[in-house]
SEKOLMI-613998 format. One record per atom (N, C-alpha, C, O): x, y, z; residue in one letter. Coordinates in steps of 0.05 Angstrom, whole numbers, plus 5000, padded with zeros to 4 digits. Layout:
REM residues N
XYZa...
//
This chain:
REM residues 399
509145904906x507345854883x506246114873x505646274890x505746184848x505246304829x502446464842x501346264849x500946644848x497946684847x498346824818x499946974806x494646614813x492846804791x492146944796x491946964820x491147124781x489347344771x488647324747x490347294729x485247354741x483747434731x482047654726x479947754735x484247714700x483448074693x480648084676x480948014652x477248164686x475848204661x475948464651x476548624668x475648564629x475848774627x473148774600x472648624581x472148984607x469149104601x469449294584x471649414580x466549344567x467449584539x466749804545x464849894533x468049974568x468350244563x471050354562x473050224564x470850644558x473150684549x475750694568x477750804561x475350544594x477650564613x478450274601x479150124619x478550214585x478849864584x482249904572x483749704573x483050104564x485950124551x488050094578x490149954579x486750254600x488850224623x489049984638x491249924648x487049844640x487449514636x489449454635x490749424655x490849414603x494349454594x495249464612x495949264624x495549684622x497949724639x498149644669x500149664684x495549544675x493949344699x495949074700x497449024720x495748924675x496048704675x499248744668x500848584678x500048934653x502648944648x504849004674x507248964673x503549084695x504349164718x505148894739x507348834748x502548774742x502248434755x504048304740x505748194755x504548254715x505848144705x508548124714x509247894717x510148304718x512048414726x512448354749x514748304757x510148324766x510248264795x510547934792x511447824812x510147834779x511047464770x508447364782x508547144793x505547544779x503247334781x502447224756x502747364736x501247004755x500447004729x497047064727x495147024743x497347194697x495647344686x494347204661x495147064642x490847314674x488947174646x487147324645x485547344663x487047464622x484747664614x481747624604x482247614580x480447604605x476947584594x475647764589x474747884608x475147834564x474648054549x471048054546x469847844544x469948254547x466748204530x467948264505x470248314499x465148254488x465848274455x465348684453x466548854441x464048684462x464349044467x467949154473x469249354469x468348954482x471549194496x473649054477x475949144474x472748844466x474848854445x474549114418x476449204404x472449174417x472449444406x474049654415x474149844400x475249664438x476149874453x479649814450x481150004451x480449574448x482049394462x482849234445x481049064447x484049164431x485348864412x486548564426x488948514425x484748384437x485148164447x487948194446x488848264467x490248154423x492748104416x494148314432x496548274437x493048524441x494948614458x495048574493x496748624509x493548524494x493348264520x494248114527x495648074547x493247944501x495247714495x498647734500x499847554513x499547894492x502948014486x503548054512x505247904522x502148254530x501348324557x502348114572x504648144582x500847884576x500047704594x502047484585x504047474598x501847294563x503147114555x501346934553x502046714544x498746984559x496546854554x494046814536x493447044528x492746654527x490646704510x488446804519x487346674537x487047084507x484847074520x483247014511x483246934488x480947024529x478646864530x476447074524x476447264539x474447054503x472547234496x469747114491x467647204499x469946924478x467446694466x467846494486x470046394489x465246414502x464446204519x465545844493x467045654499x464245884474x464745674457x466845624438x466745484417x469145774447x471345784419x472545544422x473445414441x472245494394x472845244390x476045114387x476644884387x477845374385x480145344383x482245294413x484745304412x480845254435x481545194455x482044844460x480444684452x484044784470x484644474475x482244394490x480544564494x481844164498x478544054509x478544144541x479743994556x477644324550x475744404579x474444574582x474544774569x472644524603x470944734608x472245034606x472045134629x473245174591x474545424597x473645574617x475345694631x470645604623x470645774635x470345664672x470345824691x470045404672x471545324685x473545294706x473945324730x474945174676x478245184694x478345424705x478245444729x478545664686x479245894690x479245954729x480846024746x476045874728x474946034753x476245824775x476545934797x477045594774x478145424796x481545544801x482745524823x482645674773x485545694776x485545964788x487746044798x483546114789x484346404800x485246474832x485146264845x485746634843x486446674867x485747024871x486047134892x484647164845x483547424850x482647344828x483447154814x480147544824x478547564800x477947864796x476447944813x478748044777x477948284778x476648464756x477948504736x473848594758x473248684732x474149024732x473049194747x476149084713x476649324713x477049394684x478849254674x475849584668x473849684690x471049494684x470849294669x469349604698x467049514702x464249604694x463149704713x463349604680x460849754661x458749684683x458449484697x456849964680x453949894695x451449544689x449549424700x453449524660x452349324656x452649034664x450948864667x456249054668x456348744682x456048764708x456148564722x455749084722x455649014756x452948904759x452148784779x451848944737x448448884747x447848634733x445748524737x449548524718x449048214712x450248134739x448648084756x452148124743x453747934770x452847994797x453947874815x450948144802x449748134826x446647984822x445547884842x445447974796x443447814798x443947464777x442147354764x446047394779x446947164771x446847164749x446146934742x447247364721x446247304694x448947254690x450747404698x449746984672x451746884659x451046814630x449546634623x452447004616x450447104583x453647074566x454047024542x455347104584x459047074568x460646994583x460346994607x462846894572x464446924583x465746904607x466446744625x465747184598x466347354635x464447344662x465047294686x461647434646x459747354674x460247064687x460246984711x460746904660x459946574665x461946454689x461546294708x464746644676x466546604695x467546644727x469146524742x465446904727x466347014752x463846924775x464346934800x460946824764x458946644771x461046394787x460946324811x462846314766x463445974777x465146084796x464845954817x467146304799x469246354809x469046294844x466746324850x470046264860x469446334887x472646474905x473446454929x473746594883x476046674910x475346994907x473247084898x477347124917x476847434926x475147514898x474647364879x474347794901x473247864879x473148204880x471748334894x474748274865x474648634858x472848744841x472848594821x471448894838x469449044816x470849374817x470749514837x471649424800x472749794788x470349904776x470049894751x469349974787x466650204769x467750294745x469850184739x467050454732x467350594710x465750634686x465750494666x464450884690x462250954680x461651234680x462751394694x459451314661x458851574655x457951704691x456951534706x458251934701x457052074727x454051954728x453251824747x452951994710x449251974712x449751684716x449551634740x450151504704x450051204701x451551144730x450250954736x453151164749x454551114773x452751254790x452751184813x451451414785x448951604812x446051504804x444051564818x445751364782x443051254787x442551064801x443850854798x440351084822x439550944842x439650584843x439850444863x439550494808x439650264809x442550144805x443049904810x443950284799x447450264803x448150274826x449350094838x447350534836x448350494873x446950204887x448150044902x444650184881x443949954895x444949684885x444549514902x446249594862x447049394852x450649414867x451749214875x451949684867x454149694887x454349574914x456049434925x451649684921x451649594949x450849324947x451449224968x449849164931x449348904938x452048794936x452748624952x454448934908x456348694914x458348764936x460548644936x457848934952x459348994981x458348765002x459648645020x455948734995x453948445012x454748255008x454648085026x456148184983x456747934966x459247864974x460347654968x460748134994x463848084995x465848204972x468248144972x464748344955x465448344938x466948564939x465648774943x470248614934x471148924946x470949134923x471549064900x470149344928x470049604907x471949744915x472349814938x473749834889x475450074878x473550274870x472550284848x473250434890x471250634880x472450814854x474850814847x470450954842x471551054821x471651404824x469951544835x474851534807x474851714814x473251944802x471351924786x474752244816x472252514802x473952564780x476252494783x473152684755x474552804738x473752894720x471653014724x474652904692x473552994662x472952724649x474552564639x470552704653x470652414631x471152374604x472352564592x470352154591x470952174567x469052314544x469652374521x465652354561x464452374544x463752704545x462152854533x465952724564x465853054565x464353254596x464853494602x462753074610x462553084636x464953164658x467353164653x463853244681x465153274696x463953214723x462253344735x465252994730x465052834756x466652604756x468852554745x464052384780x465752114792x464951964768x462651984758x466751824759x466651514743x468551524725x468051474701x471251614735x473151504721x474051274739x473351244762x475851094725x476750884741x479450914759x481750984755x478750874768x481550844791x484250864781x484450894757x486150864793x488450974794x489350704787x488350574806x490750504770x491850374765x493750214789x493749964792x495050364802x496550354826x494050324851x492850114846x493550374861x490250304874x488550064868x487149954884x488850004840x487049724840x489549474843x489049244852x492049554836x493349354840x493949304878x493949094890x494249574889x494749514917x491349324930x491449164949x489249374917x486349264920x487549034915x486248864928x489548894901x489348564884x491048444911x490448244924x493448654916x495248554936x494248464958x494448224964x492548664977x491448594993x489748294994x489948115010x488448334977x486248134972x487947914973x486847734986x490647824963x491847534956x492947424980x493347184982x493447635003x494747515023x493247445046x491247575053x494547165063x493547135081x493147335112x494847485120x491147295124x490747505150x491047385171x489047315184x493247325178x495547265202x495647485226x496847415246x494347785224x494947955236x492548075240x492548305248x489747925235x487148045237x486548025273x486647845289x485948275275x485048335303x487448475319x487248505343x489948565304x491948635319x491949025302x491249125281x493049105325x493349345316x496049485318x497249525340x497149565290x499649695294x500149905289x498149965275x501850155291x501950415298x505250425282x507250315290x504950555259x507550625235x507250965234x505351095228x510051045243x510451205238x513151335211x515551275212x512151495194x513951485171x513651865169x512252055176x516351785152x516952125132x518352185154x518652075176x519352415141x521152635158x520052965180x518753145170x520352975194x518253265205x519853515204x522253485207x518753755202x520154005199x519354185219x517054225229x522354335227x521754525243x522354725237x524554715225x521254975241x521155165224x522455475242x521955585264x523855515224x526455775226x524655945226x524056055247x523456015204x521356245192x519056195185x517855985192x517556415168x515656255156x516156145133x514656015119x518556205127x519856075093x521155875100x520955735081x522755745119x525455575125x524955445141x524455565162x524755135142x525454975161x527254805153x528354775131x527654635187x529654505184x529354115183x529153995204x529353965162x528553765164x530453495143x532753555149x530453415136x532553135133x532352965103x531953145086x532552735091x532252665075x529752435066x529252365043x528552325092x527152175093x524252225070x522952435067x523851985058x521751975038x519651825042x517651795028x520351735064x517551515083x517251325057x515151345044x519051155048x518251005031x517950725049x516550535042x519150745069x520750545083x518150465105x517550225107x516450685122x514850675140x511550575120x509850425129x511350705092x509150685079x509250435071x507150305071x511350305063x511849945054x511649815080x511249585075x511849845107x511149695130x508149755141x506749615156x507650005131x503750045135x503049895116x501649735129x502949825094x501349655070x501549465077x499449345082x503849345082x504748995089x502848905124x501848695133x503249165133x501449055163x499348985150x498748755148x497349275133x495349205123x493948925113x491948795120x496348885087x495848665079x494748425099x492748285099x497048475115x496648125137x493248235157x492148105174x492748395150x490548395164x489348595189x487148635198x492548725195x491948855213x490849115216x490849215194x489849275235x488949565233x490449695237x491849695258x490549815220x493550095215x493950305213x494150405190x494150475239x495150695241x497450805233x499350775248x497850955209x499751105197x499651315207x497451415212x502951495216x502351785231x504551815206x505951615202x505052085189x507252085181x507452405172x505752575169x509852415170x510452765154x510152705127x509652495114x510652995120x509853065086x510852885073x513252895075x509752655054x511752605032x510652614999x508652754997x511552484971x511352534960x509252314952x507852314932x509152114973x507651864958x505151854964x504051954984x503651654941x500451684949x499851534974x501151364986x497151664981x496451555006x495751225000x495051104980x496251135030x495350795033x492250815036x491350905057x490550725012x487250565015x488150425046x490250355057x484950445054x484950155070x487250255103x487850085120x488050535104x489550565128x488750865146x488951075134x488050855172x487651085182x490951215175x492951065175x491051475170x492251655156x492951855178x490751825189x494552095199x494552175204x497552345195x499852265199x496652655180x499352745173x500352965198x498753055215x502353005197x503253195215x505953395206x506353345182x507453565215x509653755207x511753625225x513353445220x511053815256x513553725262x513653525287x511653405296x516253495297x516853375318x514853335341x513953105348x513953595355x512253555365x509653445358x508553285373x508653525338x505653315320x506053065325x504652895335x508753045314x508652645318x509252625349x507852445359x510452725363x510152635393x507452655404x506452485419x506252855398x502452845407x501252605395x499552475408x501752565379x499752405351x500452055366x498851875370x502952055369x503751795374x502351655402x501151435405x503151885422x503451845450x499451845454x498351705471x498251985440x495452025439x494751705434x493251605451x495551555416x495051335405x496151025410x495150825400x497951035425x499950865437x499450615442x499950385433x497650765472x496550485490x494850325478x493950125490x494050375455x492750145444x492149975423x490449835413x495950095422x497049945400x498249615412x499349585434x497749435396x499349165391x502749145392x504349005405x503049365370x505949325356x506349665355x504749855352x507949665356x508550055351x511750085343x513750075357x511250135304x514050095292x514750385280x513350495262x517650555297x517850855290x520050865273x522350875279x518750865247x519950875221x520851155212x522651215196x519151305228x520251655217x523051745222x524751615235x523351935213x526552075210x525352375232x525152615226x524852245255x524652565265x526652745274x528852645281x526452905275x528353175281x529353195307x527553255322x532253155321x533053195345x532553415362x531953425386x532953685337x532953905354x530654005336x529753895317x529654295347x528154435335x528954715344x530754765359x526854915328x528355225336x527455335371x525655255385x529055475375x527255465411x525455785402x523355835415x526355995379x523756235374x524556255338x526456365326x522456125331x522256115308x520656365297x518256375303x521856585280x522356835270x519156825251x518356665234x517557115266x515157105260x515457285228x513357345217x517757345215x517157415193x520757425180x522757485192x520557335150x522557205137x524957315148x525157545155x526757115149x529257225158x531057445134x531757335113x531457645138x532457765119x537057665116x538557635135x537657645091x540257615080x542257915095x542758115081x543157885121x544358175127x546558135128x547958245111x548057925150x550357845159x551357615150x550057435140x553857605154x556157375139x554757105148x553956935132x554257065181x552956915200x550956925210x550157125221x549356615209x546256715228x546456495239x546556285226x546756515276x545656325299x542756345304x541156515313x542756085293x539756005299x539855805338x541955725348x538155785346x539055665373x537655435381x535355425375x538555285391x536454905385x536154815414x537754795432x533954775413x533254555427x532254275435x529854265428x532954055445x532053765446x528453755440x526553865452x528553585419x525453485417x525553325438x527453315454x523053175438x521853025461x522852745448x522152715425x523952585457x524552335446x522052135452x521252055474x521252095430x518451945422x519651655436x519551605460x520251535422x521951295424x522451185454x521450985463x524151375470x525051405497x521551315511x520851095520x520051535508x517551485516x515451275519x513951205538x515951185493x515050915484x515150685494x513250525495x517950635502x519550505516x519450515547x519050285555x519550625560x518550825591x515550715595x515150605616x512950745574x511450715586x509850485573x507350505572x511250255561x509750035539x508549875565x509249815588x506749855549x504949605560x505049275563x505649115545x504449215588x505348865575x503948745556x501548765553x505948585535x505248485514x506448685491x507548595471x506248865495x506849075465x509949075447x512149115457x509649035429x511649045414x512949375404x511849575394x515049335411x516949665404x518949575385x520849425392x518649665363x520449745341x521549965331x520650075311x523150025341x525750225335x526950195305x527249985292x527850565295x530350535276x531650665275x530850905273x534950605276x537250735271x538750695243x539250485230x539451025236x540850995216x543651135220x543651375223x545950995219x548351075231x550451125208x549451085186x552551175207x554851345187x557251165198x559051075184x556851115229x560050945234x558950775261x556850815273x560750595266x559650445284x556450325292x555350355314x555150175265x552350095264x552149855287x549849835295x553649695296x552149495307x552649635335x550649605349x554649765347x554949885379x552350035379x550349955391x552350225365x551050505368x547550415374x546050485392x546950205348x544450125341x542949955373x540849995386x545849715374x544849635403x544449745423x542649665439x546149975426x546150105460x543250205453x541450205470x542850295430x540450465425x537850295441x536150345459x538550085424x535849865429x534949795457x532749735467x537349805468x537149775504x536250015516x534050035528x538150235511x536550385524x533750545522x532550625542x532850575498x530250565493x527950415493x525650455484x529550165512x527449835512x526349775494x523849745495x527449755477x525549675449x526249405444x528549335446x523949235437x524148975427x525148905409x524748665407x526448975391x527748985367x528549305361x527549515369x530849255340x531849535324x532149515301x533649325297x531549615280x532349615251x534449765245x533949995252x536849755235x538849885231x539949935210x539449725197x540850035200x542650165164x543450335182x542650445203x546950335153x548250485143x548050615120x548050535096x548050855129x547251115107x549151055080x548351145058x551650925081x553450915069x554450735054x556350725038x552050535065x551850205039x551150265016x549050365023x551150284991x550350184969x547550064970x547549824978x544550204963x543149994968x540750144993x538350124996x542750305009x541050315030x540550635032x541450795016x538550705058x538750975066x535851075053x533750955048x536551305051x533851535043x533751525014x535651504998x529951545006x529851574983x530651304965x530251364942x531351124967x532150904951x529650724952x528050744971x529350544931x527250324933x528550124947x527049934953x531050114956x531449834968x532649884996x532850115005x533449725006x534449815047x536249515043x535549315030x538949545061x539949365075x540649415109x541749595122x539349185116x538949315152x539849105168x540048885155x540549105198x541148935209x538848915224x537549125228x537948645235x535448655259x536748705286x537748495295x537048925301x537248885334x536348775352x534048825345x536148635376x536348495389x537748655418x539748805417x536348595440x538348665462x541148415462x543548485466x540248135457x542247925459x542247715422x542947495415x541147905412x541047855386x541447925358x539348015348x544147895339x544548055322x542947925295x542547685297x541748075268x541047825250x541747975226x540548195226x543447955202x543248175191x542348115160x542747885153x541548255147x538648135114x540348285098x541548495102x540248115077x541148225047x538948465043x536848535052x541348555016x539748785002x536848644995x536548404992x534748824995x532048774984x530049004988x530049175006x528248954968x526549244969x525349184993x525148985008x524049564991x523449625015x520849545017x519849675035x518949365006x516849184994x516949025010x515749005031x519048854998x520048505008x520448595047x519148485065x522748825051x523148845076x520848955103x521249025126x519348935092x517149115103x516248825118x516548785142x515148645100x514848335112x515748185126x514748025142x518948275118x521148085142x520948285167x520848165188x520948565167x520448735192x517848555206x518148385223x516048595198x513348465210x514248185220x513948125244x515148045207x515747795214x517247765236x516847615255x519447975233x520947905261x519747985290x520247905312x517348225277x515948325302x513948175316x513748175341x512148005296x510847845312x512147525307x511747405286x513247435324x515447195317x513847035323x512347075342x513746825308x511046565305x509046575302x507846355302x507346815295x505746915280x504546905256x502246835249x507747025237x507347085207x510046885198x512246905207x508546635169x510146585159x509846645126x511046535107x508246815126x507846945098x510247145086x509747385090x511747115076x514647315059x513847465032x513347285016x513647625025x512547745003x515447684982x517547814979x514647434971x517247344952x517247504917x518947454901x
//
């Protein structure tokens, strides 16, 4: 079934990125209903909303051109998020002291499911004392805040009260829609690739983009759980809402992991770490002299192996292999001998799958169990990973 959202959007000048708020969800196949004040249609042209969404919006409590119901109402019974972005000093401080004067207040008064507020506002107007304190009441209220970022405002300032990152309030909507199947459990994702370093100019490291480990941290998230992310450099924004721990190389993530382990629930090693590393990595640039340069390697510490060696009863171990020839031998023996409760597996060489791509096709491992999933983003797969990890658990699928 479909979830709503309820986009209000307020008259300052962040009200244009809205647009691309709702144009975003949209896309995601929730459906979308906007509620305008009469201020941000100044900013904003109802009709392009409208085009946006596929919906009519709603601006006048009494318009008469609506078929017969309570609009504001229905509205608030059909929602499943309600979000004001952005959010003027003025309606945070109607909706924490119950004033329903439009619309939008009227609506989000009746509303009772999740509820987002996006600040956005001049620096002085977000640091005066009666703003912070009307913040903090709707944190009392349950109410989740997208804090707002530092920057150049519009009115020429420089500071906090621009609005959030577009991508950030939608991951705020995600979270908020799904059920918490996984509250009180703790899982441990490790993502990205680690480098080891030749020189101080050169290392040596792989193709991994941690898109794969950062879509199974959000999705734990989502379900509820507390989530430790350990990961190498990548290009993508950080996960709201997740302890964060970055690291370089091989060894970082074997400290970082093994430091954190035992008191993990679930512990899923999504990274692409490095087999070998340098055994005397060259205290100043390697200079271009000879035809040939032996560099000389030695075994990292196999995280994994460890993991496995010293899990706890009850703990879930999730392993991944990514193989070139022979995926289901290689992947299984893997899974055994590293005792891992499951294995995730790809071929580098599917169509679909591997490094850097939005989508993965993988087989699930099993010591006495093969399962293998169509192509699907690395979104959707992040869910079915979880799913298979905690089995009878989670029957939530990110469809």
């Amino acid at each position: 079934m479909r979830k709503c959202v309820v986009i209000g959007v307020t008259g300052g000048i962040a009200a244009f990125k809205a647009c691309q708020l709702v144009s975003n969800l949209k896309k995601k196949n929730y459906e979308i209903h906007v509620i305008m004040t009469k201020n941000a249609t100044e900013f904003v042209a109802p009709l392009t909303f409208e085009s946006l969404s596929g919906n009519r919006v709603s601006v006048d409590t009494f318009d008469r051109s609506f078929e017969y119901n309570v609009q504001h109402i229905s509205l608030a019974k059909k929602a499943d998020a309600f979000v004001i972005a952005p959010a003027t000093a003025n309606v945070i401080a109607k909706i924490v002291h119950g004033i329903a004067d439009d619309m939008l207040s009227t609506t989000f008064l009746a509303a009772s499911c999740k509820k987002i507020i996006c600040p956005a506002m001049n620096t002085g107007m977000l640091n005066n004392p009666v703003t912070v304190e009307n913040i903090e009441k709707c944190k009392q209220l349950a109410y989740m805040i997208v804090d707002a970022e530092s920057g150049m405002l519009a009115c020429g300032d420089e500071g906090k009260g621009k609005l959030a990152d577009v991508s950030i309030i939608e991951d705020a909507i995600e979270y908020s829609l799904y059920p918490k199947p996984l509250q009180g459990k703790k899982v441990l994702v490790t993502a990205g690739p680690t480098q080891e370093a030749i020189d101080p100019v050169r290392y040596i490291t792989n193709h991994s983009s941690g898109k794969m480990g950062y879509a199974i941290a959000k999705a734990a998230r989502n379900l509820g759980a507390d989530v430790l992310l350990i990961t190498g450099e990548t290009n993508l924004t950080p996960c709201p809402m997740i302890q964060t721990i970055e690291i370089k190389t091989a060894k970082e993530m074997f400290d970082g992991v093994t430091k954190y382990s035992k008191d993990q629930d679930c512990i899923i090693k999504a990274a692409a770490v490095a087999d070998y590393t340098v055994i005397d990595p060259a205290t100043n640039k390697i200079k271009k002299k000879d035809n040939t340069l032996t560099i000389e390697l030695t075994k990292t510490d196999d995280i994994l192996a460890y993991l496995g060696q010293n899990k706890k009863a009850g703990q879930i171990l999730c392993g991944f292999a990514m193989e070139t020839e022979n995926l289901i031998e290689n992947a299984k023996e893997k899974c055994i001998k590293k005792n891992c409760d499951l294995l995730v597996a790809n071929n580098l060489s599917v169509d679909g799958a591997g490094f850097k791509t939005n989508t993965n096709v993988v087989t699930i491992i099993r010591p006495n169990e093969i399962k293998e999933l169509e192509l699907m983003s690395k979104e959707k797969l992040a869910y079915q990973i979880l799913k298979e990890c905690f089995r009878g658990e989670i029957d939530v699928i990110n469809d």
